[in-house]
N, C-alpha and C positions, 0 to 999 in steps of 0.2 A: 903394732898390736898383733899379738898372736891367739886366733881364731883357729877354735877345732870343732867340725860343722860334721854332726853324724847323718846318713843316708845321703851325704855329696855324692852319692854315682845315682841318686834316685831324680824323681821328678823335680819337686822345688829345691831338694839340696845339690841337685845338677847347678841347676839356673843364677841360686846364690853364690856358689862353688866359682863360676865364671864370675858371675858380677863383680865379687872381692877380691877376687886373686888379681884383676886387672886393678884395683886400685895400689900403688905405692904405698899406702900404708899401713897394708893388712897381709900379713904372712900366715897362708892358710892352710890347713891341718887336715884331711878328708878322710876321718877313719871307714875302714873296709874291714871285713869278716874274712875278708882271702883275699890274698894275692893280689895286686894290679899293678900297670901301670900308670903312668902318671897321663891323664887325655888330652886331646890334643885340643879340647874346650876349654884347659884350666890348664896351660902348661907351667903358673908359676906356683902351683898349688905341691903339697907333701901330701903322700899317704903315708897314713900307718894305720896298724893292725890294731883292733880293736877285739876282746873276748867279754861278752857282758856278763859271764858267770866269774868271774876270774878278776877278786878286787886289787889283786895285788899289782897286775897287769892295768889295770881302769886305772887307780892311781900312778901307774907310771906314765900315764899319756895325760891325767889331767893335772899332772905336776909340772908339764911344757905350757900350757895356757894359761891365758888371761881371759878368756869370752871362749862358753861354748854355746853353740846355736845346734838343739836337735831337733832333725829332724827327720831320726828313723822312728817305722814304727809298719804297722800291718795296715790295708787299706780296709775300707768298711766289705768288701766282696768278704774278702776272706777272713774279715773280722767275724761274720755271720757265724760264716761255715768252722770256723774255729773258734768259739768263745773263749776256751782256758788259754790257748796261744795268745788271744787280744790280752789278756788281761798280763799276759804274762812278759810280753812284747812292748805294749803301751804304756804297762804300769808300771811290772815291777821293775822292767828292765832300766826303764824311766830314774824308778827311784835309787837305783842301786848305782848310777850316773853321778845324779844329785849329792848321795852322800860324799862321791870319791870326790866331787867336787869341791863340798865342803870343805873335807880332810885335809886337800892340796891346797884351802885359799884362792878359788877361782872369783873372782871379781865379780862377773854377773853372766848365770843360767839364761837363754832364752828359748823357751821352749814351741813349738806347731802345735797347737791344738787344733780343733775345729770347732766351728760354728754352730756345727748338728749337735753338741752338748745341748743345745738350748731342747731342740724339741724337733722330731720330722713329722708334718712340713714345717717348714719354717715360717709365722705368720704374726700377723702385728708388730707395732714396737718392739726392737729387741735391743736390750743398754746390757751390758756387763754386769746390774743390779739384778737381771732378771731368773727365776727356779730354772734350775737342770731337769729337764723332765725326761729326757728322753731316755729311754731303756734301753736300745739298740748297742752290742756288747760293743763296737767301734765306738759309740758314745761315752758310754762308762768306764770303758777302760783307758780311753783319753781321759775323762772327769780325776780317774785315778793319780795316773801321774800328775795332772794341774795341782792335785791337792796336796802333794809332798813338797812341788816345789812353792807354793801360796804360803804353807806352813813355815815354810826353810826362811822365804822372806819376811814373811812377820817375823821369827824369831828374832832376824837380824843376822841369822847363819850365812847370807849370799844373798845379794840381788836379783831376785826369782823377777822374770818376764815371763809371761805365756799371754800368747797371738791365739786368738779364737777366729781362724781363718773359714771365710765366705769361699764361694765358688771359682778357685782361680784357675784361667787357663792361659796358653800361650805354649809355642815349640818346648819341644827339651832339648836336651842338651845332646841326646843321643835316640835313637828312631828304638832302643829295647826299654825306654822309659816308661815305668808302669803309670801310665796318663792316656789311656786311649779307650778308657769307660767315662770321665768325666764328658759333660756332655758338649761344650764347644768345640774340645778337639775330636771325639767321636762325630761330632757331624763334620768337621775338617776332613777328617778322616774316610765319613763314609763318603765327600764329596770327589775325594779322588781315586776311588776303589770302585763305586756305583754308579756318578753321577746323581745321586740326587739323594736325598736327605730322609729320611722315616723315623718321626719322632716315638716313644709308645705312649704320647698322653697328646691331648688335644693341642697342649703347648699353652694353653691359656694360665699354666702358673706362674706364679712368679719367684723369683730368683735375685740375689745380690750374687754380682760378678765382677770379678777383681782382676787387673791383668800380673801376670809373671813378676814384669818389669815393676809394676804398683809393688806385690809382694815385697820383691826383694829391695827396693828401697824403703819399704817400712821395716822391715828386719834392718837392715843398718843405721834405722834415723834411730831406732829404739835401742842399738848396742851401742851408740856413741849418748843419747840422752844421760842429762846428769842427773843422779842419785835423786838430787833434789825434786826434780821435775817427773823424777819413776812412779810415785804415790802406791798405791797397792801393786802395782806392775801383771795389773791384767786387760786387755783390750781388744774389745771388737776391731779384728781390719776387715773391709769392705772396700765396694768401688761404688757400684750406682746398681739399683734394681731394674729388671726388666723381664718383659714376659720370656719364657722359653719359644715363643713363635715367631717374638720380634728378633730376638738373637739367629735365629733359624735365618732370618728374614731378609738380616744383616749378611750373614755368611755368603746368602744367594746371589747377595747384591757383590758382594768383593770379589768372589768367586768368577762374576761375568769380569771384572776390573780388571782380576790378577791370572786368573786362568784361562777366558775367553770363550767359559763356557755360563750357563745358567741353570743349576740346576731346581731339578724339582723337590718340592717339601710334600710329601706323607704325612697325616696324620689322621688321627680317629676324631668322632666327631665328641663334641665336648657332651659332658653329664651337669645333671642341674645344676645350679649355681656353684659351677665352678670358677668363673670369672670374679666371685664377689670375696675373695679372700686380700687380704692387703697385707703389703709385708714392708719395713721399713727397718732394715739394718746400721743399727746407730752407731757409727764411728764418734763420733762430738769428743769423746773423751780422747782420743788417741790426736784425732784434728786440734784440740788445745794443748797440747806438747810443742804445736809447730810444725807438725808435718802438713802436706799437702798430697792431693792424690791427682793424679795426673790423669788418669781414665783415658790412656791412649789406646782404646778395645780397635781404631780402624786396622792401626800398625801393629795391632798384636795380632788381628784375624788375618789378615795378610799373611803375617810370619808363619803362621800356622797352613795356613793351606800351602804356602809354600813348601814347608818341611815336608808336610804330607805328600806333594806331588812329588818332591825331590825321593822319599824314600820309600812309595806307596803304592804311587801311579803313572800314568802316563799321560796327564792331561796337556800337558802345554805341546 
């Protein structure tokens, strides 16, 4: 099966990018905007060149596939600071994929979305049934692309997937991976740079946290699922909630395990009833396909403070 997986030199299309290309039955495709080499994370993987203004070029790289998985796009930082790029990046670029897609006969789109379409903060039950509220241009211009490709599969044009991805962290694949704001490996991070941890909220929120590893095996249980068992082919992935102080808490503790130090946690002192907010990020639908989620967060904070000490610090 041949997989052509956009933003493979990024964060999570790093990590899928290795994940696939070690399996035998996946020949993978890692479009790039310039030049590379082939890494020495994914050495059975192809590059090619990719122009997202340029349909004639788009169709000749999705006229090689069967499965594309994207997962270029702008982060919410500079989503802010850039609203017409978000839109232009997330959405249109999104959709101008979608069509070549179609054009060529690609089997089934599966698209990154995010979680924060729902609403920031993220709070009570939250099903794939639930309003897009959130305004934040990183939201809506994800909301954009979901809705071309949602469209494309009702019509029956392509079997549209889009992942409304929770909090995932774990190493990348490369130490210039833009993942060092999210906040697992930011405190990974500041544990090997500072010693000790400074949250900027009391930590009393709460969070669904998903590992790497979780990610990219639900992106492949979902591009080998059949037709039949797709349904409208949009779903929460998640792993399990927990406060941001207990996570902090965890790291502290691994941290003495794996690095042999313990560091300290920073924060401010909590405001009124911040503790009384409750959040429940609903997998149910994606969990009855048959997948399972493994929530291996010991071995993925591990990996991660590892990576970090290996390319960050000097702790060990």
């Amino acid at each position: 099966m041949k997989i052509l997986i956009t933003g493979g030199f990024g964060y999570l299309g790093g990590r899928l990018s290795q994940f696939l290309s070690n399996m035998d039955q996946y020949q993978i495709l890692i479009a790039s905007r310039s030049s590379r080499e082939i890494p020495v994370w994914a050495p059975n993987a192809e590059i090619v060149s990719i122009d997202w203004k340029n349909d004639q070029l788009l169709d000749q790289l999705t006229n090689q596939v069967e499965i594309i998985v994207h997962m270029a796009g702008m982060n919410a930082q500079d989503c802010a600071v850039h609203p017409i790029e978000a839109l232009e990046v997330n959405g249109i670029a999104t959709a101008r994929l979608i069509q070549s897609a179609i054009r060529q006969g690609v089997k089934r789109f599966i698209y990154l979305s995010t979680a924060h379409v729902y609403n920031s903060p993220l709070t009570g039950i939250i099903t794939e049934k639930d309003c897009l509220n959130n305004l934040h241009s990183y939201a809506t211009s994800h909301r954009a692309g979901e809705d071309v490709l949602r469209s494309a599969h009702q019509r029956k044009e392509i079997e549209g997937v889009v992942i409304r991805l929770s909090n995932a962290y774990g190493p990348p694949t490369h130490a210039d991976a833009d993942c060092w704001m999210l906040l697992v490996n930011d405190l990974c991070h500041q544990v090997v740079t500072t010693k000790r941890m400074v949250l900027r909220s009391s930590g009393l929120q709460l969070r669904d946290f998903i590992t790497l590893s979780d990610v990219c095996s639900a992106v492949e249980h979902l591009l080998k699922l059949p037709l039949e068992g797709l349904n409208d082919g949009l779903y929460n992935v998640g792993g399990s909630v927990a406060r941001v102080i207990n996570m902090a808490e965890t790291i502290q503790v691994r941290c003495l395990k794996v690095l042999g130090f313990k560091p300290e946690i920073i924060y401010p002192d909590p405001v009124k009833k911040e503790a009384s907010l409750s959040l429940d990020y609903c997998t149910n639908k994606l969990l009855a396909t048959g997948f399972s989620i493994r929530n291996d967060r010991l071995s993925e904070i591990d990996s991660t403070l590892c990576f970090c000490n290996e390319f960050f610090g000097d702790a060990l």
